[in-house]
N, CA, C and O atoms as a GROMACS GRO file, in nm:
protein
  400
    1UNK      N    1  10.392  10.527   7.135
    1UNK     CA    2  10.289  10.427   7.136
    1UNK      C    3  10.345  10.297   7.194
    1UNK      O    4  10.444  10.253   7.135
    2UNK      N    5  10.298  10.227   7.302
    2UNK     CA    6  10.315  10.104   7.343
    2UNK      C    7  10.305  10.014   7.239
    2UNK      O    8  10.235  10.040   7.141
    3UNK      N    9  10.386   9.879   7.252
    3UNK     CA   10  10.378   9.830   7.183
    3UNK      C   11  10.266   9.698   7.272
    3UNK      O   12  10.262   9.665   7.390
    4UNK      N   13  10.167   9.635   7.115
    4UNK     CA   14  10.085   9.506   7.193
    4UNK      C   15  10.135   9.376   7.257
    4UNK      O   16  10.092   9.302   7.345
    5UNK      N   17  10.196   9.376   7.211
    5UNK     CA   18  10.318   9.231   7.275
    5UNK      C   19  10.412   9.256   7.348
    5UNK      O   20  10.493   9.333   7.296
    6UNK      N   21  10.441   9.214   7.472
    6UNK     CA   22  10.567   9.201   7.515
    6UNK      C   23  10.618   9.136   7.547
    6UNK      O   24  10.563   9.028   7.573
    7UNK      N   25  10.723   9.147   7.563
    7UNK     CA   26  10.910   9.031   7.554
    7UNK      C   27  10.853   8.978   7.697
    7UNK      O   28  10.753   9.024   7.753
    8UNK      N   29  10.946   8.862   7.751
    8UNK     CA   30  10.902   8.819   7.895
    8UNK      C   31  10.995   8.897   7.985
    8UNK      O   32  10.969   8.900   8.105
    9UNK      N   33  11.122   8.972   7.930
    9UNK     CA   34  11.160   9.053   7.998
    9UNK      C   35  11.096   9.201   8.037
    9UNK      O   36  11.095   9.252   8.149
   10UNK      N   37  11.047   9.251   7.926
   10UNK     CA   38  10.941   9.332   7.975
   10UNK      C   39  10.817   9.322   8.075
   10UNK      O   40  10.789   9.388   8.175
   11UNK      N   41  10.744   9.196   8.001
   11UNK     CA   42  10.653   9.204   8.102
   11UNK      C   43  10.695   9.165   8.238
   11UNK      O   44  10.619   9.196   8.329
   12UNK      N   45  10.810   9.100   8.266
   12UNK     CA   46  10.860   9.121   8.386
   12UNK      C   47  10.933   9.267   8.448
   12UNK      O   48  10.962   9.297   8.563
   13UNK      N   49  10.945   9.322   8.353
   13UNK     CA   50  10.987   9.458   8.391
   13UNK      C   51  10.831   9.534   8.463
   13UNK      O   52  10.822   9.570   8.580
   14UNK      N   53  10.755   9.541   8.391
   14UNK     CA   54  10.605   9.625   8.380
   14UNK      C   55  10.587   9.544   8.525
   14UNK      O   56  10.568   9.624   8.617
   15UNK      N   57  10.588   9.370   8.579
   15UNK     CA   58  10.553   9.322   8.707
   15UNK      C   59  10.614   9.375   8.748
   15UNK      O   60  10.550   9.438   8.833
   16UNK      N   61  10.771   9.419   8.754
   16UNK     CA   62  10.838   9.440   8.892
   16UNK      C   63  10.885   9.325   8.953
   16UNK      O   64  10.904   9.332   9.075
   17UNK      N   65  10.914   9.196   8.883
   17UNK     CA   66  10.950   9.080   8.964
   17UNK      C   67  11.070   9.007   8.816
   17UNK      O   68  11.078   9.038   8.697
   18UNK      N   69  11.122   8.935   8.874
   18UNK     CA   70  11.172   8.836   8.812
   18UNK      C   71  11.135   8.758   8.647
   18UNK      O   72  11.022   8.712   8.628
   19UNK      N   73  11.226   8.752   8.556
   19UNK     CA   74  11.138   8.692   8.455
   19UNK      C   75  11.086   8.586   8.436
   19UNK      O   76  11.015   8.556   8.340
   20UNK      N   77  11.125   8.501   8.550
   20UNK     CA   78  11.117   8.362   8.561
   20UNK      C   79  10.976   8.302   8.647
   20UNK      O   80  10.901   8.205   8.638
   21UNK      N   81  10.986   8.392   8.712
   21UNK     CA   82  10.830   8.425   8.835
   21UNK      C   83  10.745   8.506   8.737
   21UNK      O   84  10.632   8.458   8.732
   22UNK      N   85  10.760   8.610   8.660
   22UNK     CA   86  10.690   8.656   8.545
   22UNK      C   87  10.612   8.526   8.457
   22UNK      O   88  10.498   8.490   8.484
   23UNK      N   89  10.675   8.479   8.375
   23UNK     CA   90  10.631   8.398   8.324
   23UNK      C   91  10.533   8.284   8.369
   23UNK      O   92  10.445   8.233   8.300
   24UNK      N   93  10.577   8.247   8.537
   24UNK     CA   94  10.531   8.116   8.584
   24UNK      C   95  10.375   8.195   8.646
   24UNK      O   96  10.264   8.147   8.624
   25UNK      N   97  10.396   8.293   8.706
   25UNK     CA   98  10.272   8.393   8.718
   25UNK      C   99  10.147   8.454   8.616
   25UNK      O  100  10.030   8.475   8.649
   26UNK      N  101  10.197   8.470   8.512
   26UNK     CA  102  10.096   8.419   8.394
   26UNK      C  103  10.092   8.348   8.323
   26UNK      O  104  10.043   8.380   8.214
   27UNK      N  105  10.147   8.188   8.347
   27UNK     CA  106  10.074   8.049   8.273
   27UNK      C  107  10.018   8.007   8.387
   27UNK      O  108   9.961   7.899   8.389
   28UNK      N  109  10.026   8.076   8.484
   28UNK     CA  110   9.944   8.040   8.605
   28UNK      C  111   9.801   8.075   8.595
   28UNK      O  112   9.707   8.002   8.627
   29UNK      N  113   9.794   8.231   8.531
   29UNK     CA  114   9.672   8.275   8.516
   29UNK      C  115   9.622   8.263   8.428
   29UNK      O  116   9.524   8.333   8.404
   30UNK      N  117   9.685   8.127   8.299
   30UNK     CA  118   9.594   8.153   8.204
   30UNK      C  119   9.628   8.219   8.093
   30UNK      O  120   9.563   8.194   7.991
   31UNK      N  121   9.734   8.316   8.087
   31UNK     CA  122   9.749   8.374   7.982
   31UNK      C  123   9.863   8.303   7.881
   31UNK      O  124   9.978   8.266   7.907
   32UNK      N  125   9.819   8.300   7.809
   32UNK     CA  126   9.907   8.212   7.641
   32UNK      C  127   9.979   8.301   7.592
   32UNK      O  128   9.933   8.407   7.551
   33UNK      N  129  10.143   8.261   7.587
   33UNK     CA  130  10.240   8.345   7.542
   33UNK      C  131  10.216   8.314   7.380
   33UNK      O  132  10.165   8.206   7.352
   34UNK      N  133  10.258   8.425   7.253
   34UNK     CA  134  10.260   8.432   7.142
   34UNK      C  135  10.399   8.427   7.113
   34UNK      O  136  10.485   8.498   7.166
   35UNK      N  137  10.427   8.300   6.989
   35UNK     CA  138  10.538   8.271   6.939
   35UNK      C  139  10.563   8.329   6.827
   35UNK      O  140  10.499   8.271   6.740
   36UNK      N  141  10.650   8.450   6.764
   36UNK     CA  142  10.624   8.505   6.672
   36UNK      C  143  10.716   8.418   6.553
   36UNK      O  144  10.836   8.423   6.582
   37UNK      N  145  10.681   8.323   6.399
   37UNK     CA  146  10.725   8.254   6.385
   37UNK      C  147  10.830   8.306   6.230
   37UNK      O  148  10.846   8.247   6.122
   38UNK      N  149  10.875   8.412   6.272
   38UNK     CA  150  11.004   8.450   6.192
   38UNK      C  151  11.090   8.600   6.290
   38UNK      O  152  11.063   8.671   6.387
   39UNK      N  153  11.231   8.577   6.163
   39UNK     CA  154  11.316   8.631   6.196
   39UNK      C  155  11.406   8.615   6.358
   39UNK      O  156  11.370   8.510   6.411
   40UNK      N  157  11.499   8.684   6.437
   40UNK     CA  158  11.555   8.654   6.547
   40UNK      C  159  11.460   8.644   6.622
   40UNK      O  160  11.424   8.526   6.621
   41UNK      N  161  11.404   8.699   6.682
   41UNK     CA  162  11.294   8.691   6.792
   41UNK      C  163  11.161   8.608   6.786
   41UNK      O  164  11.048   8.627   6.831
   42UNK      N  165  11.246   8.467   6.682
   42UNK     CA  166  11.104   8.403   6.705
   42UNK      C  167  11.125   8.234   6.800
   42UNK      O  168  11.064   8.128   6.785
   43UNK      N  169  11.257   8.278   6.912
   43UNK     CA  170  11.266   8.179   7.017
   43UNK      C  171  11.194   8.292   7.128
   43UNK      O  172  11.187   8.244   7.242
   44UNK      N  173  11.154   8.400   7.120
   44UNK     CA  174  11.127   8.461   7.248
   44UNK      C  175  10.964   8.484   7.249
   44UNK      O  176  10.889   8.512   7.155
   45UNK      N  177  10.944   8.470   7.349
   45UNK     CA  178  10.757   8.444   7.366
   45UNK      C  179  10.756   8.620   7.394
   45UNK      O  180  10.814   8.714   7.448
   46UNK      N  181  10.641   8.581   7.311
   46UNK     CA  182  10.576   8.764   7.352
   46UNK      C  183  10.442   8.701   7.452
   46UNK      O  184  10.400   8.586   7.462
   47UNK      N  185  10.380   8.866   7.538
   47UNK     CA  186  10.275   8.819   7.623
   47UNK      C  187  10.201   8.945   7.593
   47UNK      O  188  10.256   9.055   7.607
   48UNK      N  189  10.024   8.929   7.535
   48UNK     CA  190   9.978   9.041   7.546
   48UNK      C  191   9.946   9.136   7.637
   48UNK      O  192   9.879   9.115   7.738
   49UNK      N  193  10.003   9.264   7.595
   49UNK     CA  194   9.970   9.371   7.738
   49UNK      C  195   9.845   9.384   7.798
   49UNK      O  196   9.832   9.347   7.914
   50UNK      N  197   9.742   9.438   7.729
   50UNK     CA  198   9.640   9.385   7.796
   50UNK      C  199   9.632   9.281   7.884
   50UNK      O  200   9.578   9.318   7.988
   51UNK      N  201   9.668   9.147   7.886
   51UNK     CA  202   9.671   9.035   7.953
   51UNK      C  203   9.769   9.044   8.078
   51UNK      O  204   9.752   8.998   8.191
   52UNK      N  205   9.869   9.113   8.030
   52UNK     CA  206   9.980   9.132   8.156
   52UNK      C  207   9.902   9.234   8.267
   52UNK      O  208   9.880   9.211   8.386
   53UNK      N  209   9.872   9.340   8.197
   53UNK     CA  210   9.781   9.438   8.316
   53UNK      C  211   9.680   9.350   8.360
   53UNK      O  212   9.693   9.330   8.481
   54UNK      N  213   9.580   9.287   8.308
   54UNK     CA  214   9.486   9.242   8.379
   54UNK      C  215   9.539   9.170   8.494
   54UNK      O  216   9.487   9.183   8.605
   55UNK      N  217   9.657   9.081   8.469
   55UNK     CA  218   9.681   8.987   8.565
   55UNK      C  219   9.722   9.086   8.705
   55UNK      O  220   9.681   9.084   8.821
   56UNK      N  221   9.809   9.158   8.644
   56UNK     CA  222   9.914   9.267   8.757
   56UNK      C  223   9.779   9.363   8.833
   56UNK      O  224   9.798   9.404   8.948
   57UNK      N  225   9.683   9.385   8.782
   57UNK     CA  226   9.535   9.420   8.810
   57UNK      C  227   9.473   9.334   8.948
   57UNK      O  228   9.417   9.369   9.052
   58UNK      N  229   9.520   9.193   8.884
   58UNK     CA  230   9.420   9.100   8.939
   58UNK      C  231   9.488   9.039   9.122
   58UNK      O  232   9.435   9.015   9.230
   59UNK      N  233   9.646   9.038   9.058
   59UNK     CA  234   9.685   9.049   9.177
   59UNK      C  235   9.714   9.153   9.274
   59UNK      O  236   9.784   9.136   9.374
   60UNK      N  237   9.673   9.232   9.248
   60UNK     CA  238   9.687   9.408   9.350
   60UNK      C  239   9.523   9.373   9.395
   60UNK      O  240   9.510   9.365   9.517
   61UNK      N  241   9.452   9.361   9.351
   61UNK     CA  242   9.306   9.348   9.404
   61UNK      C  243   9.314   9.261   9.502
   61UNK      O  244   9.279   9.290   9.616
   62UNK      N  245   9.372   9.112   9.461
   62UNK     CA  246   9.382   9.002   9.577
   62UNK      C  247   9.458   9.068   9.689
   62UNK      O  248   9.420   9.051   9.805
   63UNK      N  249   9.559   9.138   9.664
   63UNK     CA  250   9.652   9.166   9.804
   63UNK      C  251   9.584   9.257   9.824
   63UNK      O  252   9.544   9.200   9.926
   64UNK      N  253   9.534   9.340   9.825
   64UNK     CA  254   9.422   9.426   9.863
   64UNK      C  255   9.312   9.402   9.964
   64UNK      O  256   9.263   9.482  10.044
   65UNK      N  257   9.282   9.269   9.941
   65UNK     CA  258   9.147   9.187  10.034
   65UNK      C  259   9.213   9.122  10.118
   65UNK      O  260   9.155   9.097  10.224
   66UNK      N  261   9.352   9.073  10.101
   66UNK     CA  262   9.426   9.031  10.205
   66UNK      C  263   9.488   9.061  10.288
   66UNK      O  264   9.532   8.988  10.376
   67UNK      N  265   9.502   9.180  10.274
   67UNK     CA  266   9.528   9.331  10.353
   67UNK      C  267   9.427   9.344  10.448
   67UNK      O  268   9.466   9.369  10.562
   68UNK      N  269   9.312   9.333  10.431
   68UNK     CA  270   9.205   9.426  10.519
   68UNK      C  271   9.250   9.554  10.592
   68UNK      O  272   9.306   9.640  10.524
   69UNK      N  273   9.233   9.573  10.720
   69UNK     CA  274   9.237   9.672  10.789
   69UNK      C  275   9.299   9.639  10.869
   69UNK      O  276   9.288   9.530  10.926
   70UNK      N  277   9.399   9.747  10.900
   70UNK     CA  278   9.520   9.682  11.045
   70UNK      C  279   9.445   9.725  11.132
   70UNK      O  280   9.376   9.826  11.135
   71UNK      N  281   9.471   9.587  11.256
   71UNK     CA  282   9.391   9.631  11.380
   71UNK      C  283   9.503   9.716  11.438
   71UNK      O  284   9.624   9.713  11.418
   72UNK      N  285   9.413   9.804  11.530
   72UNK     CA  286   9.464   9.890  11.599
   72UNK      C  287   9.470   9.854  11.775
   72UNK      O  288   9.370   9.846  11.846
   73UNK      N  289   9.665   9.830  11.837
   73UNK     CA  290   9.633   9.756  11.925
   73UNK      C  291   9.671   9.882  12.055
   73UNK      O  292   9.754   9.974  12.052
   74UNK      N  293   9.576   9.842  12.162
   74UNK     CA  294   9.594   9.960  12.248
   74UNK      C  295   9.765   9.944  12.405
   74UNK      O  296   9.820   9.842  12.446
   75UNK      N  297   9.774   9.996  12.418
   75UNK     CA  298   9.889  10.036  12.494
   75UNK      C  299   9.860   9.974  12.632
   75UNK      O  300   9.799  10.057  12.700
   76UNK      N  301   9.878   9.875  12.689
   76UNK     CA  302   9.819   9.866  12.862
   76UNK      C  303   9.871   9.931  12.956
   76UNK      O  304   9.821   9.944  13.068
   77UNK      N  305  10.023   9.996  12.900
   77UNK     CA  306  10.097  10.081  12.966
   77UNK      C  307  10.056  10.258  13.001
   77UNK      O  308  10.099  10.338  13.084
   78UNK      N  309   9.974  10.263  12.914
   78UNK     CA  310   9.938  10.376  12.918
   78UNK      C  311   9.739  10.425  12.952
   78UNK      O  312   9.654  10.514  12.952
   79UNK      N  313   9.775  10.254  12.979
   79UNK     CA  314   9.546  10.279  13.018
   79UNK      C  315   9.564  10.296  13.182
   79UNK      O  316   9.629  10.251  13.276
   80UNK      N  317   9.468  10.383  13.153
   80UNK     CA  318   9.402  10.392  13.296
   80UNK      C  319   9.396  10.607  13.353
   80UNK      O  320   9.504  10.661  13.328
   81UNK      N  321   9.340  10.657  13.385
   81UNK     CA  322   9.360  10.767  13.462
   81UNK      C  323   9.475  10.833  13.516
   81UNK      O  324   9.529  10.762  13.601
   82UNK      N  325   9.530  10.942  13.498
   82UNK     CA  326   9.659  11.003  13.559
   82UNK      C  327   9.630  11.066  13.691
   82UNK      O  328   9.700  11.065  13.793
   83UNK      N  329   9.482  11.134  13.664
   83UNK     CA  330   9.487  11.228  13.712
   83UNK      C  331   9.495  11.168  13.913
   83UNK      O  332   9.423  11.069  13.928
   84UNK      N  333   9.551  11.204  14.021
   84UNK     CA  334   9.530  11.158  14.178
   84UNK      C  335   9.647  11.116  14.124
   84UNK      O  336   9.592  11.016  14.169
   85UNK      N  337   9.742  11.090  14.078
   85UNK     CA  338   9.840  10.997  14.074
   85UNK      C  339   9.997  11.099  14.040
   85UNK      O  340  10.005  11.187  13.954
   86UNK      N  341  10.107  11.057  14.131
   86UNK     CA  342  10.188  11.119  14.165
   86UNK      C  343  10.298  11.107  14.038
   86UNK      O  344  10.279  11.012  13.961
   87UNK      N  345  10.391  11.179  14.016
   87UNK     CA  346  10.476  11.194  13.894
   87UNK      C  347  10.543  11.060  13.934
   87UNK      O  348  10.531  10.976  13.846
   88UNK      N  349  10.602  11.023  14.033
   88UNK     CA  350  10.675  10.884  14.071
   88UNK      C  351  10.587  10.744  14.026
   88UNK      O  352  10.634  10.634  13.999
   89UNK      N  353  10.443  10.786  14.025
   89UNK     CA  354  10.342  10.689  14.032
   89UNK      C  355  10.368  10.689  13.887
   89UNK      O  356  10.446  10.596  13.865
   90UNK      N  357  10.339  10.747  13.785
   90UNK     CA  358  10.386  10.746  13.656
   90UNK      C  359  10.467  10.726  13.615
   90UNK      O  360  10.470  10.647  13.521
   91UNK      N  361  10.565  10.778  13.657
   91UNK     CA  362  10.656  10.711  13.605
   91UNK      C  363  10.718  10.552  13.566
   91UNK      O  364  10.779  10.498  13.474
   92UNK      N  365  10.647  10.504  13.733
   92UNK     CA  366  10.689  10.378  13.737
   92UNK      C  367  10.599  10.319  13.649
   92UNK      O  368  10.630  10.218  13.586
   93UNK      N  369  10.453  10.392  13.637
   93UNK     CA  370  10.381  10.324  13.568
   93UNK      C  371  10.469  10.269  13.383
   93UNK      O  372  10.514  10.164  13.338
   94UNK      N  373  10.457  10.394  13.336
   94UNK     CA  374  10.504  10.401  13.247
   94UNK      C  375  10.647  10.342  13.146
   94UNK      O  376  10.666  10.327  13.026
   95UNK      N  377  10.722  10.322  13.259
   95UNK     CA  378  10.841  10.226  13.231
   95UNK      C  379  10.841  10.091  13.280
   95UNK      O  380  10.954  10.048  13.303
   96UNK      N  381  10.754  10.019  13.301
   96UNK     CA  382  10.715   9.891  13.376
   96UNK      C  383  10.786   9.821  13.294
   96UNK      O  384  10.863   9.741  13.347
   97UNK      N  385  10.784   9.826  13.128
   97UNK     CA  386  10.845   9.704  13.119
   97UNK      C  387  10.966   9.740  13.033
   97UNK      O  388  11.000   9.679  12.932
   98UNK      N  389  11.031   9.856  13.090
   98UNK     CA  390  11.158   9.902  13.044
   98UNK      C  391  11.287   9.829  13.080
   98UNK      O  392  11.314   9.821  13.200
   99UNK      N  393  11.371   9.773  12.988
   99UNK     CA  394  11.482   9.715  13.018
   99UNK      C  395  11.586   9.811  13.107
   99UNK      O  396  11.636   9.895  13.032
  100UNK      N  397  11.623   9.821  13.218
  100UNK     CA  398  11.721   9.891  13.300
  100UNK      C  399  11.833   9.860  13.284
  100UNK      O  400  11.922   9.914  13.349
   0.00000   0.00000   0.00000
């Protein structure tokens, strides 16, 4: 069973980034770390999981839209008709902008 809270090293583990960019990445978004107020672990901020996925959610969606669709770019080296055209004619075509 997962646990509901996690360490900021975890939830930087679960991001995949840094704990330091972890942290600054969700007080960025809003989310309120929990101070648990006994025993050793009550200098270390917990962050709810739920809250960590949503965010890690929220930014895969953004890079997602910022992604769009790669344009697809065409070849000028290779436009145009072969056919009437001599193997020398191609060739040269084809290596035009080959370093010799």
């Amino acid at each position: 069973m997962e646990p509901e809270l996690l360490t900021t090293k975890q939830a930087a583990s679960v991001m995949n980034i840094g704990e330091e960019r972890a942290r600054a990445i969700l007080l960025s978004r809003g989310v309120q770390p929990v101070s648990l107020p006994w025993g050793k672990e009550r200098k270390t901020l917990r962050w709810s999981r739920r809250a960590v996925i949503t965010v890690i959610d929220t930014l895969h969606a953004e890079a997602q839209a910022k992604a769009g669709v790669p344009k697809r770019r065409r070849s000028l080296k290779t436009a145009g008709c072969v056919i009437g055209k001599s193997a020398e004619e191609l060739f040269a075509e084809f290596n035009m902008g080959a370093v010799q």
